[in-house]
C-alpha angles and dihedrals in degrees: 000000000000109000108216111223138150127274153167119249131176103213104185141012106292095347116136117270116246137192125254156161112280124188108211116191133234102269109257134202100329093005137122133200104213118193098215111231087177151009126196112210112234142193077235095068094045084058089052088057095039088055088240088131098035152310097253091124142197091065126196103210141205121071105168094090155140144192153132115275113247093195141348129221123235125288085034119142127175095035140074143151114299098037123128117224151171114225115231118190096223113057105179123248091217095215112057119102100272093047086050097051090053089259100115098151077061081064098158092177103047122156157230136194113289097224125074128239111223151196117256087258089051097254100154118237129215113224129226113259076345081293120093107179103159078102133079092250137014146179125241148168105273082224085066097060106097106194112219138165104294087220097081110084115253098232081059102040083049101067091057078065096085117333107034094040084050095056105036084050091049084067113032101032103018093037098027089204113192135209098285113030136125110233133180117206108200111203110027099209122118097302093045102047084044084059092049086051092051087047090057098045093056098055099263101174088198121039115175116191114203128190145119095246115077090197094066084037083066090048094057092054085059099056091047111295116158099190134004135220118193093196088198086083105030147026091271082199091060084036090060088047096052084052098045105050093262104300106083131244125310089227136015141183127220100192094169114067113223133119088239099057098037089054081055087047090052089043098046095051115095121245100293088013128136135243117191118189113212098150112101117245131201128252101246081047109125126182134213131206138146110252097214077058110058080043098046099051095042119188116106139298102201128174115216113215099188098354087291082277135153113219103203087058114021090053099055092050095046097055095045086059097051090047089054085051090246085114119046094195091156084072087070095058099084091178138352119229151177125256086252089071109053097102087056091046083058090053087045096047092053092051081053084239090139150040096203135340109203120199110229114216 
């Protein structure tokens, strides 16, 4: 049976996304219906829409999601109706090579669900991150059911789904900061704020928060910033080393995405430090170092897919720590909105209005 519910889909590159009719399937073998409480808008999504990820289109957008699962498929263990859950897009195989070495959140072999949501002519539709959670109801892989505590609300459960846990992962799993490190955080949007709360989190003595808009600047200072840049106004690299006795961060964050501000990320490290890029380029993108450089100042140049996180295990524990008030995640949910205003969250999240819109379902 296809359950006929309401959704949002992106047709065409940079046209404006529509509602529509969607038909969801019954979930077959390894496979979960999930009723969507909530939807985070991302950057991610806006991507899907401008053609920057691909030109599979139509899209059914929306990926940073929970919700409570309506059914399971056969074959399907450790879910069941009832249970409340935040959706991941990468729900680990268990056998490839990563998953055999003890290195799940490497999955190089992750999964969807296997049957396709469709238009009401049939036309198939390629969810977002193969999730696809801008609807009243998806399908989704039942790896990609994540089980957490019911009493967080869902508009803010759903953001550990895909930016903040990136974030917060850039900085506790990518970055491994430790208590006592100095740590820069470039782009101070919701990934990068998400990173200045991890730093925090994980005891940075130090967190500099770096961008061009003072606004998000201020937001920064609330998740934990010691000190700002608006780099707008002034060199953020001379700007780290002011702030670090001379010698640049330990770690530091580059949550934009662009050559210009990574090379301001490797610049900005001190000698043996580490630059994780969390930030998503795009593909014409090139970068540019001296070579004698990246050897001579040692240290690591990691990227960060996810935040490096398990979700199994990095989402319990999140949740447990925002329901004890050590993680203060409903500061991230700048409005709440319908699926009818999507189109306007995208305008709001390029004027840097907003952390985060979530759509309430």
């Amino acid at each position: 049976m296809a359950h006929e519910v309401t959704g949002v889909i992106a047709r065409g590159k940079g046209a404006e996304v529509e509602i529509t009719r969607v038909l969801v399937p019954d979930p077959g073998p390894g496979e979960a219906l999930v009723r969507v409480q909530a939807c985070g808008v991302c950057h991610t999504d806006l991507h899907y829409r401008e053609g920057g990820i691909g030109d599979d289109f139509p899209y059914l957008l929306g990926h940073e999601a929970s919700g409570l699962v309506e059914a399971v498929g056969p074959d399907v263990t450790g879910l069941e109706a009832g249970d409340f859950v935040i959706l991941n897009w990468r729900a680990v195989c268990g056998q490839c090579r990563a998953c055999a070495r003890g290195r799940p959140w490497y999955c190089f072999a992750t999964h969807n669900a296997t049957q396709k949501m469709t238009l009401a002519d049939g036309t198939a539709l390629s969810p977002a991150l193969g999730i696809g959670a801008f609807v009243e109801k998806t399908l989704v892989a039942a790896g990609q059911c994540t089980k957490v505590d019911p009493r967080i609300r869902p508009e803010v459960a759903g953001l550990l789904g895909c930016g903040v846990m990136a974030g917060l992962g850039a900085a506790l799993n990518t970055g491994q900061v430790g208590r006592g490190d100095s740590v820069a955080v470039i782009g101070c949007g919701g990934v990068g704020n998400a990173a200045v709360l991890g730093a925090r989190l994980a005891g940075a003595r130090k967190i500099i928060a770096i961008d061009v808009d003072g606004r998000k600047l201020e937001w920064a200072r609330e998740f934990g910033a010691t000190d700002v840049i608006n780099s707008r106004d002034a060199d953020p690299v001379e700007g780290i080393r002011e702030l670090t006795e001379g010698n640049g961060a330990d770690v530091v964050i580059e949550a934009v995405g662009r050559p210009e501000t990574y090379t301001q990320a490797f610049y900005g490290r001190d000698l043996a430090g580490t630059v994780v890029l969390v930030g998503v380029p795009t593909p014409e993108m090139r970068l540019e170092l001296p070579l004698l450089d990246v050897f001579g100042r040692g240290g690591s140049l990691k990227s960060s897919w996810y935040g490096d996180c398990l979700p199994s295990r990095d989402f319990p524990m999140l949740v447990d720590l925002h329901l004890q008030g050590r993680l203060p995640l409903d500061k991230f949910v700048s409005e709440t909105i319908a699926l009818d205003q999507v189109e306007a969250a995208f305008a709001k999240m390029e004027r840097g209005e907003v952390l985060r819109s979530v759509v309430v379902l």
